[in-house]
Every structure is written in structure tokens, then in C-alpha cells.
C-alpha positions in Angstrom: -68.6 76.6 53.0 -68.2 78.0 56.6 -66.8 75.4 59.1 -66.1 75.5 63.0 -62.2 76.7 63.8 -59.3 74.1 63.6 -58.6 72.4 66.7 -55.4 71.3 67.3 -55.3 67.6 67.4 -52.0 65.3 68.0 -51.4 61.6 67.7 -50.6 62.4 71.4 -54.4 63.6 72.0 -55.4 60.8 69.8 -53.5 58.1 72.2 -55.2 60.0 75.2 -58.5 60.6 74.2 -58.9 56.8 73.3 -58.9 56.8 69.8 -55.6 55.2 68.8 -56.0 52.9 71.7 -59.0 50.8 73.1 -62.0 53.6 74.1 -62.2 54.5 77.7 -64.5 52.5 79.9 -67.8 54.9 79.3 -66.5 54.5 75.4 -68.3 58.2 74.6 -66.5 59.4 71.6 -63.1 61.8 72.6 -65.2 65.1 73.0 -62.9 67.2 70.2 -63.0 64.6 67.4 -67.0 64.5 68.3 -67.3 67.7 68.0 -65.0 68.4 65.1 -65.6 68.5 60.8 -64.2 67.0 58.1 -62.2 70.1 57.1 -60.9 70.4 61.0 -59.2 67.2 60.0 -58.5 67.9 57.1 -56.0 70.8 58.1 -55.1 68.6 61.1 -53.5 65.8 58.8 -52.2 68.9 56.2 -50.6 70.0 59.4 -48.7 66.5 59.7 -51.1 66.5 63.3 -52.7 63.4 62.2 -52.6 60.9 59.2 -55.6 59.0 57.3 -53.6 56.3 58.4 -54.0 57.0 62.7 -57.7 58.1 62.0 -58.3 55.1 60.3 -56.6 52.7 62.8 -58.5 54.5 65.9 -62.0 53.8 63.8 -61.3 50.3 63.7 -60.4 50.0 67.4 -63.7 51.7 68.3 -65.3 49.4 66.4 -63.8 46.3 67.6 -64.3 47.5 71.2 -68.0 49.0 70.7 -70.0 46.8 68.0 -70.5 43.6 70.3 -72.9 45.8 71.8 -74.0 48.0 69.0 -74.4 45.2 66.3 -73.7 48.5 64.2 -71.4 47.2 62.0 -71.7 44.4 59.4 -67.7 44.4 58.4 -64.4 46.5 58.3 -63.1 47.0 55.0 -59.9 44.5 55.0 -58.2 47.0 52.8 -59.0 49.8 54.6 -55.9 50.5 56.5 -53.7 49.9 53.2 -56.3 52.6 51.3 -54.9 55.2 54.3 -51.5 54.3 53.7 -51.9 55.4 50.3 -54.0 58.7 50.7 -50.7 59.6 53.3 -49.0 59.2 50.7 -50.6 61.3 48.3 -51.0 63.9 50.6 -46.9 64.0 51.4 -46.5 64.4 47.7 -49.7 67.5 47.3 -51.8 65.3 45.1 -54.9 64.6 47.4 -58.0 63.8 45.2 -60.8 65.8 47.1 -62.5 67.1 49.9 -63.3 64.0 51.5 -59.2 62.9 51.3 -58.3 60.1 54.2 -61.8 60.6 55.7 -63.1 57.1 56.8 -66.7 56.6 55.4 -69.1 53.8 56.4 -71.6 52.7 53.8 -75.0 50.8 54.4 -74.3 47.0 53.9 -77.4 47.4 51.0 -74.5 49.9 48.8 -72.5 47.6 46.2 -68.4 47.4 46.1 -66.6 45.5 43.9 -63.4 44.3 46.9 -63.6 42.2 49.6 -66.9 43.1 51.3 -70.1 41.5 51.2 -73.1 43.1 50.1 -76.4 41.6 51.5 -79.2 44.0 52.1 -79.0 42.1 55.6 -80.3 38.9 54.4 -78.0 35.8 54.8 -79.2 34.7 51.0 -76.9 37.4 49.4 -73.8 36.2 51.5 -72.3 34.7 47.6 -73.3 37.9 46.2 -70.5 39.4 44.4 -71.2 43.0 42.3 -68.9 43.2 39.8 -68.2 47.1 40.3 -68.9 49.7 42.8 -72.1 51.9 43.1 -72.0 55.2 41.3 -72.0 56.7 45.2 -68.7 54.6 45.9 -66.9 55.9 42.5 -67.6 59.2 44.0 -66.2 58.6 47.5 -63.4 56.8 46.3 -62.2 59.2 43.6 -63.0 62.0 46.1 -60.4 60.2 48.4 -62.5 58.7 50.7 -61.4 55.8 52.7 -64.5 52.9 52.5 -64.0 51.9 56.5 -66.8 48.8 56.4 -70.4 48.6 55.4 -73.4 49.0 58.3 -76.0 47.1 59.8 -79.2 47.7 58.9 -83.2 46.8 58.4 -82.8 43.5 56.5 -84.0 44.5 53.1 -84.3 47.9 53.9 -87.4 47.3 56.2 -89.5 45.8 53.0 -89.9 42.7 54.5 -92.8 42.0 56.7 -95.2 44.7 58.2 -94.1 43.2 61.6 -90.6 44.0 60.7 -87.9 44.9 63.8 -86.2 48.3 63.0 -82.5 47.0 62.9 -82.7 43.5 62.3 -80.9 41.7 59.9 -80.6 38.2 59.5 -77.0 38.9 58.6 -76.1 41.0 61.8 -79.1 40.7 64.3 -80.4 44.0 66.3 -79.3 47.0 66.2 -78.8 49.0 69.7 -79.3 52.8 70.1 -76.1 53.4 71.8 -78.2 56.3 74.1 -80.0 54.0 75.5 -79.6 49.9 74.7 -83.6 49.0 75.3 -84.6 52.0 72.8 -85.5 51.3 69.1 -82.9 53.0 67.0 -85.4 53.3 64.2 -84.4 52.0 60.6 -83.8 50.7 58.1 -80.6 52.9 58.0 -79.7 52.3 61.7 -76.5 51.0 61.9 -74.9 53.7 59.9 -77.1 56.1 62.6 -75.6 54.7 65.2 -72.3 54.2 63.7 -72.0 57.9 63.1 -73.1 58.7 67.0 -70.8 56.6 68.3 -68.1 57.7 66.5 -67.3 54.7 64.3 -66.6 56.8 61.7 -66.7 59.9 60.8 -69.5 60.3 58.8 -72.0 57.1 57.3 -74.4 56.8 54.2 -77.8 55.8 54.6 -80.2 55.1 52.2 -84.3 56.4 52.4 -87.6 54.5 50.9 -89.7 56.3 53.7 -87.9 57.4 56.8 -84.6 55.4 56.9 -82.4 58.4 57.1 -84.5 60.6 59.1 -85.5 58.1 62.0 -82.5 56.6 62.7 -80.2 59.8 62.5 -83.3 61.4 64.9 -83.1 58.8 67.2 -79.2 59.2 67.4 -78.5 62.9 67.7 -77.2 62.9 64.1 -77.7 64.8 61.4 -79.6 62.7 58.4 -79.9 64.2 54.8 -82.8 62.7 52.8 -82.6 64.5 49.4 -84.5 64.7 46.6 -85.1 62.1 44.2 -81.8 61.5 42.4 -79.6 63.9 44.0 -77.5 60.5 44.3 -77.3 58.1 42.6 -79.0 55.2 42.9 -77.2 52.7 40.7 -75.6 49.9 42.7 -77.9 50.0 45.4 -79.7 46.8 46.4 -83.7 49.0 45.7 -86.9 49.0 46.9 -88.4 51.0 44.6 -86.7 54.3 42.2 -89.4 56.1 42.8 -88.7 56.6 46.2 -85.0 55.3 47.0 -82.3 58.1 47.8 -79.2 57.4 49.0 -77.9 60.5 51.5 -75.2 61.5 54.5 -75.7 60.7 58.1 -73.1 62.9 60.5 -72.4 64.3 63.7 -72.9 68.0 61.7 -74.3 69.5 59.1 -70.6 70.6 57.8 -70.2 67.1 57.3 -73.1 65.8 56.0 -73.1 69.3 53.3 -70.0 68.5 52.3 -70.2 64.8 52.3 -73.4 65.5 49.9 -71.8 67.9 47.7 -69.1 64.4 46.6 -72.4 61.9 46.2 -74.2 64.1 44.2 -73.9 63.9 40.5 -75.3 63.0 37.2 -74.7 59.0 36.7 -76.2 58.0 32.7 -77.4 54.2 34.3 -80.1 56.5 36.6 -82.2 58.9 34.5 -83.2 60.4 38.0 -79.9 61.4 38.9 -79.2 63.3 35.3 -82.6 65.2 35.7 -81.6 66.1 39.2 -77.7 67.8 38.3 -79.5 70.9 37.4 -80.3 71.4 41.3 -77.4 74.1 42.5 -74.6 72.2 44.4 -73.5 75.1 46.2 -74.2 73.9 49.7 -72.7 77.3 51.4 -73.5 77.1 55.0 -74.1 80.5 56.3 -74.9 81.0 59.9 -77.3 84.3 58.9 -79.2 81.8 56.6 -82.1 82.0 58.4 -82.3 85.6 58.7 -86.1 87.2 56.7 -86.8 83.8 55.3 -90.5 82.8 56.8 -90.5 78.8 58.2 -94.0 77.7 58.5 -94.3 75.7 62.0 -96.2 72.1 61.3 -97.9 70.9 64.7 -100.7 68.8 63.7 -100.4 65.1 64.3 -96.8 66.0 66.3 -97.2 68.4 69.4 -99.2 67.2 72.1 -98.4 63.8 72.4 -95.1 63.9 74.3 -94.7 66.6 76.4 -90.7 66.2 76.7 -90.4 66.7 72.6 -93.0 69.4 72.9 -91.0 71.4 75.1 -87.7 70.5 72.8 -90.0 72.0 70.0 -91.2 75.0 71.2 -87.5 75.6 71.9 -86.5 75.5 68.2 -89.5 77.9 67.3 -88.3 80.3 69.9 -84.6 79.9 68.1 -85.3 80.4 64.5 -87.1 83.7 65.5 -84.1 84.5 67.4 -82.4 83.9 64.0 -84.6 86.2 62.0 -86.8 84.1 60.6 -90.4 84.9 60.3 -92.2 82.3 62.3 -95.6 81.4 60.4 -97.8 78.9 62.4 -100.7 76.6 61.2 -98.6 75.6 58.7 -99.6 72.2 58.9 -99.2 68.9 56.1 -102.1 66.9 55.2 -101.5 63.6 56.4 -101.5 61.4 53.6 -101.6 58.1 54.9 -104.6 57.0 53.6 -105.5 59.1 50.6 -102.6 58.1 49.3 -102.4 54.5 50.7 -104.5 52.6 47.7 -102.3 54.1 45.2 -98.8 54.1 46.9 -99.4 50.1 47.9 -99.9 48.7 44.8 -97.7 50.5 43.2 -94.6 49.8 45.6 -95.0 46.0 44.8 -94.8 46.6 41.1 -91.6 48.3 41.4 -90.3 46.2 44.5 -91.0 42.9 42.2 -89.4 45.1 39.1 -86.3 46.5 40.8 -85.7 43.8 42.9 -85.7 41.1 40.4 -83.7 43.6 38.0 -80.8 44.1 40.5 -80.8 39.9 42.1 -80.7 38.7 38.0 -78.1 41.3 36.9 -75.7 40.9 40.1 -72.8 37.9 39.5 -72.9 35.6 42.9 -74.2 32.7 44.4 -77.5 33.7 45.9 -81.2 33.7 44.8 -81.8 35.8 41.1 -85.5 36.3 41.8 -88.2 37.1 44.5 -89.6 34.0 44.3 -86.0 32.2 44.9 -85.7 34.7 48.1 -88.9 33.4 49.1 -88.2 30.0 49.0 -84.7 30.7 50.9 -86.0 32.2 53.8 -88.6 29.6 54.0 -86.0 26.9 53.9 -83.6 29.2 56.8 -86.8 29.6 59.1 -84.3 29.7 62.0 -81.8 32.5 61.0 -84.0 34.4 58.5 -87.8 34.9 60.4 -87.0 33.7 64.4 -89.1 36.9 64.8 -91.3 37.8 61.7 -92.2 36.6 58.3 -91.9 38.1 54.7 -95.5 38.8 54.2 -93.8 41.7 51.9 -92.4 39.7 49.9 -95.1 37.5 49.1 -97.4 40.3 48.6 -94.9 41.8 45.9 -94.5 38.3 44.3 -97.9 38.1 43.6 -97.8 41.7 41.5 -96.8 41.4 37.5 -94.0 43.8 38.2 -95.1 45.6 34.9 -93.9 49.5 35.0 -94.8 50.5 31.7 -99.6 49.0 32.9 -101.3 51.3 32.6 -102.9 50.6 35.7 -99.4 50.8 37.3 -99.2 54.3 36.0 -102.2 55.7 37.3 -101.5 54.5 41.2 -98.0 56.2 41.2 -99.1 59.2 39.4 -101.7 59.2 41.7 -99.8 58.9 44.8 -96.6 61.3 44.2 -99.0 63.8 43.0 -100.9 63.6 46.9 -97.6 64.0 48.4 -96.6 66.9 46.4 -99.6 68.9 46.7 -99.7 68.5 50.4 -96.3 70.3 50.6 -96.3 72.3 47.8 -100.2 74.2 48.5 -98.7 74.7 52.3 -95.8 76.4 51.0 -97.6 78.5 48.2 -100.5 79.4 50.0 -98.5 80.9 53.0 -95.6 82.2 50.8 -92.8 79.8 53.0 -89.1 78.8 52.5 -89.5 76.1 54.3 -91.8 74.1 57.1 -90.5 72.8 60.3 -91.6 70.1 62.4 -90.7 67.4 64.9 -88.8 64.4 63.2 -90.5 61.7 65.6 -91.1 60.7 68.8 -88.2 60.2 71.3 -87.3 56.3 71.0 -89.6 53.9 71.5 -88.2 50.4 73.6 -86.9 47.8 71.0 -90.6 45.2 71.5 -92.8 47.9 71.2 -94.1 50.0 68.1 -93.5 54.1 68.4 -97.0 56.1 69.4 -99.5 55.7 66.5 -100.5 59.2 67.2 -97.6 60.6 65.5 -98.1 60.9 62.1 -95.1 60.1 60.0 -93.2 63.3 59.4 -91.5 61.3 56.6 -94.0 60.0 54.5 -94.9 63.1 52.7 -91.4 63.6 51.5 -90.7 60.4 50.5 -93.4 59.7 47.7 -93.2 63.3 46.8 -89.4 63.0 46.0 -88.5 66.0 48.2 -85.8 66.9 50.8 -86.0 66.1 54.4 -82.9 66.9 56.3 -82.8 66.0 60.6 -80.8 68.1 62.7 -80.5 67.5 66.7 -82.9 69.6 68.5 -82.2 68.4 71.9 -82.8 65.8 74.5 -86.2 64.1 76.2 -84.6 62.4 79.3 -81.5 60.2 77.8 -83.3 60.1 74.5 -82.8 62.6 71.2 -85.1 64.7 69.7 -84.7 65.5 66.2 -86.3 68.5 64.0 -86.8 68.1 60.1 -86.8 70.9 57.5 -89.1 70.5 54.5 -89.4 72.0 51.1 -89.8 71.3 48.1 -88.2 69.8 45.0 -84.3 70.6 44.4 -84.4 72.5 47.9 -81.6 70.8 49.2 -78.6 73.3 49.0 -81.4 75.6 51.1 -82.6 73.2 53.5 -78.8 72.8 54.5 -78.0 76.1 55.4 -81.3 76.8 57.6 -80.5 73.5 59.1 -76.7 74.7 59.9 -77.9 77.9 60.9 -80.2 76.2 63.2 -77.7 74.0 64.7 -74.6 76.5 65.2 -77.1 78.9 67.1 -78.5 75.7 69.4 -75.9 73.3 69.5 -78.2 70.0 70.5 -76.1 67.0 70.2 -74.7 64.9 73.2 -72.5 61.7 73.1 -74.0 58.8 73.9 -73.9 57.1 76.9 -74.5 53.3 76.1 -77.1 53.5 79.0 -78.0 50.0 79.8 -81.6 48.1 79.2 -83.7 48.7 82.4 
């Protein structure tokens, strides 16, 4: 794996540039530790330049001084400063564990551990919960050395609540601010570990995707969000909407860190079958800057171009860059949105597996807190005031009323139904123009916190998601104050591929600002 050169980083850089000491007054992240990778410090603390311990510590001060604004974070890790201790230690003595040694990691507050940390999904009902052992994605941070810095905010319930739901709001937490501009939505359900990894609250965050809560958020944030394919990771230990669709994934500053932050997640875990079927996908994620060179990147317009002419113009600039890259541009390369050929399979079956997996995890996970849907339901009616001050759980209900049956037949039909939609649309775009790859806008630049985004723009997501197939965001550049993100498609098991176009992309146009916490208007 290719990574940027090591920058020379001191504790007395550290103590300067804010991050050992309360953040300067326009709190934009110190411009070299935004701008440098996992391996950068990696070499720095090898070098004795820094310790897990000093990154760790500065992390937390961000955090204190930043989240009152943010709402980014649900909690630090009380044992997160002794976990640095100990991977100094290791590190004095040549026994690091892996590639992700002393790195503090936030994890979405929907992702089990078995310590001192709540897991919620966002809803005050799950405060007692208590999981008796850490998700498979946890083992796998944790044993690769990675230092579990706090869990994020996020869409209560992964945004399967109401279909009035606020991206970012959790009973838990409350809202969620896009730290580029406070007004703007920053998309969800994974939106505080978006924002957490713009701001610099960590170095690098996990997210979780049902449809789009990777992809929106990191594009709303000038991060990079990695939605792979069905069971790249593991889902085991992760509070679920549905298996069919759920996949845990990176959210960084850079590709380097998000590949190589992948490359520790992924694995075969025996609890998902997903996640065994999936190990045979190549994990070489070898990030080549000539990646892009002869492949031929279909260009998807449709539904996306001409509806803002800022992102337009941030488009038509990518296009322009990946021929400059070699790539053989191929327009009219368009997806068939899906939304409502696929809508009368895809609904139904989402509340069978939402009543099914739901239930499964709430009965199964020790704690004092509702072990059902209709217990949940009957919760948030009785906490009107914290839980729905601004929408209901019409979700909820809906999925009560299903039988939660996977093995009807009925059942079977709608999701075979609906992933096979999703994967023709991609997969007959790809074949019939012989492409690596499609390209196309990830959304619309922010829309303002009480107001939808522009129901012209067809989801960019949805395809991917019920197919089961990779989406990965990269920063593309800038509509006012506001990120613009650009997604690379493919198809199943594309992942390792999608990465390297995505970091050739992004080391020839280098898109991402810092934020600047610009106030509500």
C-alpha cells in the first residue's frame, strides 16, 4: 500500500498545533495531522516523535472542547487513555499487534463492546443495555491494536424510525451539526462518526450502511466513506436493521486510511454466514496512483447533473480528471432508478427482517431495556418528551405489524425480487458498455437541518445498497462552504478496485478542506 511521505511530527508540534492542548479559537484540525495517514503516525510514534498515549490524550481534548457544538460524540472510552499506555508499551518492547497499533478509532454508538460504554442505537431505552462481548468488527480493531476512543452519535436507530426522521437525531445525544456549516444537514444515520472524522476527533471512525449512512454523511463532510459489499465486515454485534442490507465500513480523512482501516475489519466471522461467503473477495487493497490508467469509468448523469449548478461544475471537474488519469471516459452510462420498481418488494420485506433481526439482537443482548419491538414501542410512547419531541415511530409500528417470518415464502419472493432489481440495474450498465466502474455525484451539497434535500436527486445510494455492492465517497470539492462528494460503483467483491480508482482520484485532485464551524445564518 502506497502512502503520502512521513512528516515529521513532535509533541512540540503537537502542543503548538493544538492538539495536546485545548484547539485554537477557529478549532480547524492542525493542518499536518489533517492531512496525514495512519502509517505517517505510525513511523512518527516508531520514531519515539509521538506516543498512542499524546495522540490519544489530544483526541480527547478536541473532543471535550468541540462536541458541545457538534453533538458528534455519544462518549469517550474511560479506558481509553490506559489502552494507550499499554500499546506504548508494547511498542518499546517491538511487539505491536497490527497495522492499526495506538491509532484512536471511534465506533458508531449502534456497534457492541463488552467495557464501560453504552450501546444504544441512539435510543434512551437501550441506556441498561449491556452486550456481553464485543462485535466481531471490535475483536478485529482491538487485536489489530487499535485504541476504541468513544462511540458516535448517530440517526437514532439507524434512521429506521419514522419516515419523518431528522438525520442525526438521537434521543440519546440530540442533533448532529455539520461542522462546515452548523445550519446544514450532515446527512445520516452514520453522522456523528462523519463528522467526528472531519473534525479531527479521531483519526479515523466506523459507520454502518442500510441505505446511505456511510456515503451521505462522509459526502456531506469532505470524508472519505467506504460502503462495501455485503459481508465484507462483519455484522455480528451490531444493533441491525436488516442483513440483507447492513454493512459496517471506514469513514476517514483519506482513502489510505479508510483501505487500510478496511483491510483489519474485514474477515470471515462463523456467527454471519455473509461475512464467510464474502472472505473469498481479494484483500489486497494496494493503492496505486496509475490505477486509473486504460480502465473505462462510465459517467452516470441522469437524476444528478442539472439540478445544482455548483456540484455540476465540481462534477464535470472529476470527469475532466480521470481522463487526465487515463481512464477512458464513457458517458450515458446511466443507473435505472429503482425507487419504485423495486419499492413494493424492498418495503415489505425490510419489516420482516427489521421485526426478525431486531427482536433477535433486543432478546439475546443481557441489560435492562425493552427485548422486543413491541416493548420499544410501548417505551417511546411512555418517554413522548425525550424520545419523539420531533417525530414518531411510524417505522416501528409498521414493522410490528409484519410476522417477521424469513423462511414465507411470500417473504422470499419480495427480497429476491428486489436485490435482483438493484443488481441488474448496475450489473447490465457495466456489461453492456464493458466498464470497471461508474461514477457519479454522491448527493447534493447539504441541505439546512428543517428542510428535506432536493427530491430531484435520485439516491445515488439506493442501488448499491439492496444490490449488496460497493459504494466508496471520495471528496470532489466544494459548493460555496459546503462538500461535494463523488461515489464509485461496481459490482459485487469490487471493493479492493473501487479503492484504488478512488485513491488515484484523490491524490491527482486533492479536494478536502477543514472545516470551518461556520455558524447558522
Amino acid at each position: 500500500m502506497r502512502t503520502t511521505s512521513l512528516k515529521r511530527l513532535s509533541v512540540a508540534a503537537l502542543t503548538a498545533a493544538g492538539l495536546l492542548l485545548p484547539a485554537a479559537a477557529d478549532a480547524s484540525p492542525p493542518r499536518f495531522l489533517d492531512q496525514s495517514t495512519i502509517p505517517d503516525l505510525q513511523r512518527a510514534m516508531d520514531h519515539r516523535q509521538l506516543t498512542s498515549e499524546q495522540l490519544t490524550r489530544g483526541y480527547l481534548r478536541r473532543i471535550e472542547e468541540l462536541n458541545p457544538k457538534l453533538h458528534a460524540v455519544v462518549q469517550t472510552n474511560p479506558d481509553a487513555l490506559a489502552a494507550a499506555k499499554e500499546s506504548d508499551a508494547r511498542r518499546r518492547t517491538h511487539s505491536s499487534r497490527g497495522a492499526l497499533e495506538g491509532i484512536p478509532v471511534l465506533l458508531k454508538e449502534n456497534t457492541d463492546t463488552a467495557d464501560r460504554q453504552t450501546t444504544t442505537a441512539g435510543s434512551t431505552a437501550m441506556l441498561g443495555s449491556r452486550p456481553a462481548k464485543d462485535a466481531f468488527l471490535v475483536q478485529r480493531l482491538r487485536a489489530a491494536g487499535a485504541i476504541v476512543l468513544g462511540k458516535a452519535n448517530l440517526s437514532e436507530w439507524s434512521n429506521f424510525r419514522s419516515g419523518g426522521q431528522i438525520p442525526g437525531w438521537s434521543g440519546v445525544a440530540g442533533q448532529t451539526r455539520n461542522p462546515y456549516a452548523l445550519d446544514r444537514s450532515p446527512c445520516g444515520s452514520s453522522s456523528g462518526s462523519a463528522v467526528a472524522a472531519a473534525a479531527g476527533l479521531a483519526t479515523v471512525a466506523i459507520g454502518t450502511e442500510t441505505d446511505g449512512s456511510i456515503v451521505c454523511p462522509a459526502a456531506a463532510t469532505s470524508t472519505v466513506g467506504v460502503k462495501t459489499s455485503l459481508g465484507v465486515v462483519s455484522r455480528t454485534g451490531v444493533v441491525p436493521i436488516t442483513a440483507q442490507h447492513d454493512t459496517p465500513g471506514p469513514i476517514a480523512r483519506n482513502v489510505t486510511d479508510a483501505a487500510l482501516t478496511l483491510s483489519v475489519l474485514a474477515g470471515a466471522d462463523p456467527a454471519d454466514p455473509a461475512s464467510v461467503a464474502a472472505s473469498a473477495m481479494p484483500k489486497d487493497f494496494h493503492l496505486d496512483r496509475n490505477a486509473l490508467r486504460g480502465k473505462r469509468i462510465g459517467v452516470w448523469r441522469k437524476g444528478h447533473s442539472g439540478i445544482d449548478q455548483q456540484a455540476d461544475r465540481v462534477f464535470e471537474s472529476t470527469v475532466h480528471t480521470l481522463r487526465s488519469l487515463g481512464a477512458t471516459v464513457v458517458d450515458g452510462a446511466d443507473v435505472e432508478d429503482i425507487s419504485w420498481s423495486v419499492k413494493p418488494d424492498l418495503f415489505p420485506a425490510l419489516l420482516t427482517e427489521f421485526k426478525h433481526d431486531l427482536n433477535a439482537y433486543l432478546s439475546a443482548t443481557p441489560g435492562n431495556h425493552p427485548r422486543n419491538l413491541s416493548e420499544l414501542i410501548a417505551y417511546n410512547d411512555q418517554h413522548r418528551d425525550v424520545e419523539m419531541p420531533l417525530f414518531d415511530q411510524s417505522l416501528l409500528i409498521e414493522a410490528n405489524k409484519a410476522d417477521g417470518n424469513l423462511t414465507d415464502q411470500t417473504y422470499r419472493r419480495h427480497r429476491a425480487a428486489a436485490t435482483g432489481i438493484a443488481q441488474r440495474s448496475i450489473d447490465d450498465v457495466l456489461a453492456s458498455k464493458g466498464l470497471d466502474a461508474i461514477v457519479t455525484l454522491s448527493g447534493l451539497p447539504a441541505s439546512p437541518l428543517d428542510r428535506p434535500g432536493d427530491p430531484r436527486f435520485l439516491s445515488s445510494t439506493r442501488n448499491t445498497s439492496v444490490a449488496g455492492y460497493p459504494n466508496i465517497t471520495v471528496p470532489a470539492g466544494f459548493a460555496g462552504p459546503l462538500p461535494v462528494g463523488i461515489s464509485f460503483l461496481g459490482t459485487k467483491y469490487h471493493d479492493a478496485q473501487l479503492l484504488s480508482f478512488a485513491y488515484a482520484y484523490e491524490q491527482a485532485s486533492p479536494a478536502r478542506q477543514a472545516p470551518r464551524y461556520l455558524p447558522a445564518a
